[in-house]
GUTOR-993632 format. One record per residue (C-alpha): residue in three letters; x, y, z. Coordinates in Angstrom, 2 decimals, decimal comma. Each point is the difference from the previous one (the first is absolute). Last residue first. Layout:
BEGIN
- ala; X; Y; Z;
...
! end
This chain:
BEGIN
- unk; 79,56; -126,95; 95,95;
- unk; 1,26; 1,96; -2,84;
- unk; 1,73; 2,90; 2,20;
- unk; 2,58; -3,18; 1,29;
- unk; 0,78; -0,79; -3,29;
- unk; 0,99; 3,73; -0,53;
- unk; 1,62; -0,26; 3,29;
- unk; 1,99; -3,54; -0,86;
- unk; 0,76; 1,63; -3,62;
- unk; 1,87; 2,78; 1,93;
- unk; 1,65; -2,09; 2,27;
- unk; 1,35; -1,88; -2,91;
- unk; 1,33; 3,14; -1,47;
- unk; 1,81; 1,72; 2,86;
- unk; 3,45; -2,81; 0,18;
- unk; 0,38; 1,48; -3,81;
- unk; 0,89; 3,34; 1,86;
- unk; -0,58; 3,68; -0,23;
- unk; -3,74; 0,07; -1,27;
- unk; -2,03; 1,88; -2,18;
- unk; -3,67; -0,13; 0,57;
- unk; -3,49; 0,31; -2,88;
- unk; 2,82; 1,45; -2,40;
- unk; -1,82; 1,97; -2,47;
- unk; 2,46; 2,18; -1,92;
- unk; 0,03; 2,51; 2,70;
- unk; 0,83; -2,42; 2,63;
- unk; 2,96; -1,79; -2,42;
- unk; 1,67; 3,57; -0,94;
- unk; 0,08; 1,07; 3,52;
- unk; 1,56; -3,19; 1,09;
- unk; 2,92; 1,06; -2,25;
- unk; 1,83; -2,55; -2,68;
- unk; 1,85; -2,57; -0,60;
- unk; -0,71; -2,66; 2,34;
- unk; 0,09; 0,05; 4,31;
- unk; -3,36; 1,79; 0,10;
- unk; -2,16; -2,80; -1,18;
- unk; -3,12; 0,93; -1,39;
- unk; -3,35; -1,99; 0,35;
- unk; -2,98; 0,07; -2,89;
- unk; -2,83; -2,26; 0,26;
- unk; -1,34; -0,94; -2,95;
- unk; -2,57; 2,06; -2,24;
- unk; 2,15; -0,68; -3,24;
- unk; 0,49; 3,88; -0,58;
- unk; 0,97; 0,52; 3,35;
- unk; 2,72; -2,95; 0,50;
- unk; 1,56; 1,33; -3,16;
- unk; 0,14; 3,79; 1,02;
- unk; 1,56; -1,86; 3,42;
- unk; 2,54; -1,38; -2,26;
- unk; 0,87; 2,71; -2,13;
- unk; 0,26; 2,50; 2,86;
- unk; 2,70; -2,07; 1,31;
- unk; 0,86; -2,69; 2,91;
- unk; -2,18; -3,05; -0,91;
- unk; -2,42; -2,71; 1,49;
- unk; -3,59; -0,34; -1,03;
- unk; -1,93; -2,11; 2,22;
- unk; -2,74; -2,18; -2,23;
- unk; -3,14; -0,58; 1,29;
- unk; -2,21; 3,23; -1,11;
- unk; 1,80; -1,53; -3,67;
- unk; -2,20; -2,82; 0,19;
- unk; 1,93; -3,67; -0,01;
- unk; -0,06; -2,94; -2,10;
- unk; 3,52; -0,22; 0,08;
- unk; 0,78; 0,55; -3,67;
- unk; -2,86; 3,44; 0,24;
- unk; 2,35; 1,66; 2,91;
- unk; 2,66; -0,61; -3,02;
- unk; -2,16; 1,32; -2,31;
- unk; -1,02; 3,51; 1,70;
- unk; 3,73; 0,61; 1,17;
- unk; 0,97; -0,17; -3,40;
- unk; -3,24; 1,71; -1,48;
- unk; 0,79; 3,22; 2,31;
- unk; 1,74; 2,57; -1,72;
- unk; 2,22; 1,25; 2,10;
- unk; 2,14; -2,24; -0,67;
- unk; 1,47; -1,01; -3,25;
- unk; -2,46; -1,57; -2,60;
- unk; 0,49; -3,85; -0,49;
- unk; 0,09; -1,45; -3,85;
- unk; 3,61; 1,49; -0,87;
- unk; 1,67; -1,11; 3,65;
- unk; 0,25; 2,19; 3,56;
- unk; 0,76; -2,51; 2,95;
- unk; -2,69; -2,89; 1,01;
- unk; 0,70; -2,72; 2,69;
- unk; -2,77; -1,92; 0,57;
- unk; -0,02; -1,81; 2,12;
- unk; 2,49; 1,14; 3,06;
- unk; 0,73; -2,30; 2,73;
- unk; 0,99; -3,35; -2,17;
- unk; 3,22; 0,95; -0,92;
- unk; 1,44; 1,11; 2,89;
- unk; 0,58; 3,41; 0,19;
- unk; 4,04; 2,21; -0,83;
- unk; 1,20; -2,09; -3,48;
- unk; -3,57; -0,61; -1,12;
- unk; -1,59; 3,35; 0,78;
- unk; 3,01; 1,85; -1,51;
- unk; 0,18; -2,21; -2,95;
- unk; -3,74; 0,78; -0,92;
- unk; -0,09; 3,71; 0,26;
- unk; 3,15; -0,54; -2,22;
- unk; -1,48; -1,90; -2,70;
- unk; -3,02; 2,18; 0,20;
- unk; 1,40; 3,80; -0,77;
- unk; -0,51; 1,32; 3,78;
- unk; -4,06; 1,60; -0,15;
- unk; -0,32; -1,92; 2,54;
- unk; -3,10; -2,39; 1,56;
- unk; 1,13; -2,64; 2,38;
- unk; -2,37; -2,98; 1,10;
- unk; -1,00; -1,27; 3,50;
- unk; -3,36; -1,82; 1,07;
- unk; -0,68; -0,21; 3,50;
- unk; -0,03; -3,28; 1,83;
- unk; 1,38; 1,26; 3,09;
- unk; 2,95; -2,14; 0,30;
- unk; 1,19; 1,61; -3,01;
- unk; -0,84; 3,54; 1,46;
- unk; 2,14; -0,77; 2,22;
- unk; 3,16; -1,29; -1,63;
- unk; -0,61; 3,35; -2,46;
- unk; 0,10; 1,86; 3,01;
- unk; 3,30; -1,76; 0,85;
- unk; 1,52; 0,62; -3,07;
- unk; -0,66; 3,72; -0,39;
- unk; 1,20; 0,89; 3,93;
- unk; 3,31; 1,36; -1,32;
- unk; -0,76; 1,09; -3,27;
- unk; 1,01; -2,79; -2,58;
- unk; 3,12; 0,81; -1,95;
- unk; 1,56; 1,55; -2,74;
- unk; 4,19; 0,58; 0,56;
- unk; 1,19; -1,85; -3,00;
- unk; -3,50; -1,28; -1,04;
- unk; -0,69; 1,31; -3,38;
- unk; 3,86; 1,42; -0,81;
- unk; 0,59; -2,33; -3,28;
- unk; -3,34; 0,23; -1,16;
- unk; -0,43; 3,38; 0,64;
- unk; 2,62; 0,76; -2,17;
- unk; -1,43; -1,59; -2,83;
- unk; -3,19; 1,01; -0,15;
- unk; 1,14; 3,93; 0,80;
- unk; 1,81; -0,70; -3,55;
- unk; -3,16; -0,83; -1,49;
- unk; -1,44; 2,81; 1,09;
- unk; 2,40; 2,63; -0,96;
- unk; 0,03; -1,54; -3,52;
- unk; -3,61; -0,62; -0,44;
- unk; -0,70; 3,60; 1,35;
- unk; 2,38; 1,84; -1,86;
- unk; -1,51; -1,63; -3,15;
- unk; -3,27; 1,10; 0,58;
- unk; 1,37; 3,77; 0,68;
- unk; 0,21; 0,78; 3,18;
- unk; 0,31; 4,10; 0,56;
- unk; 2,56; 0,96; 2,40;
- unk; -0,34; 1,86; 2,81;
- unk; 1,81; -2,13; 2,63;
- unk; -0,35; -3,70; -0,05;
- unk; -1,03; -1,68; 2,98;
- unk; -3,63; 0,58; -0,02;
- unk; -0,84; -0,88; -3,82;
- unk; 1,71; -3,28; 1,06;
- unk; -2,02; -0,99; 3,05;
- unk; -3,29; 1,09; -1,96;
- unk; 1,58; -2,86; -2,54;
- unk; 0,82; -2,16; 2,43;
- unk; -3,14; -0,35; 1,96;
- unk; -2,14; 2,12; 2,38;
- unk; 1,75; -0,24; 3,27;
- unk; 3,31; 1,62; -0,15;
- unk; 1,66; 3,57; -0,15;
- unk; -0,96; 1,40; 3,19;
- unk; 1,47; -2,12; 2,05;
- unk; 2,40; -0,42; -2,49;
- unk; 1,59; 2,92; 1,44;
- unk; 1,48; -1,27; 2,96;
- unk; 2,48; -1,76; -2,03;
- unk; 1,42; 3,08; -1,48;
- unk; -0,49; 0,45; -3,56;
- unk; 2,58; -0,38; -2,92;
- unk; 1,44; 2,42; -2,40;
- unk; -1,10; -0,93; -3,14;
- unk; 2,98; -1,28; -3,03;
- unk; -3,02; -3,04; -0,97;
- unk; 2,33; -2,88; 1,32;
- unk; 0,20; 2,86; 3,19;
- unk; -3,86; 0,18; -0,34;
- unk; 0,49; -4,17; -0,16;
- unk; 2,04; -0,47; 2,97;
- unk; -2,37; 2,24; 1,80;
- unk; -3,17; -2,40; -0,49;
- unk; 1,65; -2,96; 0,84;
- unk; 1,16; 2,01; 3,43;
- unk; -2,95; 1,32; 0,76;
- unk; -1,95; -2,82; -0,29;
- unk; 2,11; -2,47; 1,76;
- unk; 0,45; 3,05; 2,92;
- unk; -4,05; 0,16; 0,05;
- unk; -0,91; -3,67; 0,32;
- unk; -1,45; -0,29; 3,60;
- unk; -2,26; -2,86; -0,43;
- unk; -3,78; -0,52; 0,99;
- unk; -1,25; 3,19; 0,12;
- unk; 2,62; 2,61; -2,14;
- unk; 0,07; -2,31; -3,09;
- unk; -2,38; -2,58; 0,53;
- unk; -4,02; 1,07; 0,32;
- unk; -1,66; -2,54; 1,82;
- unk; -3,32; -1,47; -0,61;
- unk; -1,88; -1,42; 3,00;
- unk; -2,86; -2,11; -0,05;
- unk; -2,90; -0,96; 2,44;
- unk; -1,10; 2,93; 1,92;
- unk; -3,28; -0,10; 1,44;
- unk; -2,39; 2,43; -1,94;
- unk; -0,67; 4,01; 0,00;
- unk; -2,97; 1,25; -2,48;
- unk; 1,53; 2,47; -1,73;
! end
């Protein structure tokens, strides 16, 4: 892959840009209780989250086959609680809203790519960003395929006008750094998300860093290799 100035930066949002894991947790537990399951421990939704609701689901409830109308029930009622609890204790990272600020002033491009149901991949970057920093804001919807697969990331870097050797991939799992591989963008892991910086380097991770204040220096040095 040829290597390119970056211009764009998508952002994954659950576990990069906000810390939503207790609001998670604890909408999903209220419904395995709903259900008469035992719930998890916090901690475990590490583990649990990043490819939708449904893998979410089949993750959370012990050995028991899901029958179609299992599914619509449980998930349906996990709509509903999570509603109510959304942004209880969710917040940005410390250090999220200030890179965003930057890269702002920087002229970059910013969307979010999720595979969060849409409606609420959309009210979590309204109620936490200013509404003009990230365009567009995609979550997981019927005509969109869930990350990894790449065509999200591929037609939002395509909205901007942009290649995808441009585009700075931002996410904390396997899923997203699978993602940032199979659209040839730039894949960096954050190591204060979900899950292990082991899992991000062997899933493709071109860096993983430890703070947001560590990703504008990193897109002066690749600008820097460029000229």
């Amino acid at each position: 892959m040829a290597t390119q100035t970056i211009k764009g930066v998508i952002f994954d949002l659950d576990g990069t840009l906000i810390d939503s894991l207790a609001d998670i947790a604890t909408a999903a537990n209220s419904v395995l209780e709903k259900f008469g399951f035992q719930p998890h421990p916090v901690e475990a939704y590490k583990t649990f989250v990043g490819d939708g609701v449904n893998v979410l689901m089949e993750r959370i409830v012990p050995g028991q086959e899901i029958t179609d109308e299992f599914r619509m029930k449980f998930l349906l009622a996990w709509k509903d609680a999570y509603a109510v609890q959304w942004k209880i204790q969710t917040r940005p990272y410390d250090g999220i809203p200030e890179v965003v600020a930057g890269l702002k002033e920087g002229g970059y491009k910013m969307g979010v790519l999720s595979n969060k149901p849409q409606e609420f991949t959309q009210a979590c970057v309204a109620e936490f960003f200013p509404s003009d920093d990230m365009d567009p804001v995609w979550g997981l919807c019927e005509d969109r395929p869930k990350k990894p697969d790449p065509k999200g990331a591929l037609a939002m870097a395509a909205s901007w006008g942009l290649q995808p050797e441009e585009i700075l991939y931002v996410g904390d799992t396997n899923t997203d750094m699978q993602t940032a591989v199979n659209a040839g963008m730039w894949p960096l892991g954050v190591s204060w998300g979900f899950r292990p910086r082991t899992e991000l380097e062997s899933c493709g991770a071109r860096a993983v860093i430890d703070h947001p204040s560590e990703i504008l220096p990193l897109l002066e040095n690749l600008s820097k290799q460029q000229s």
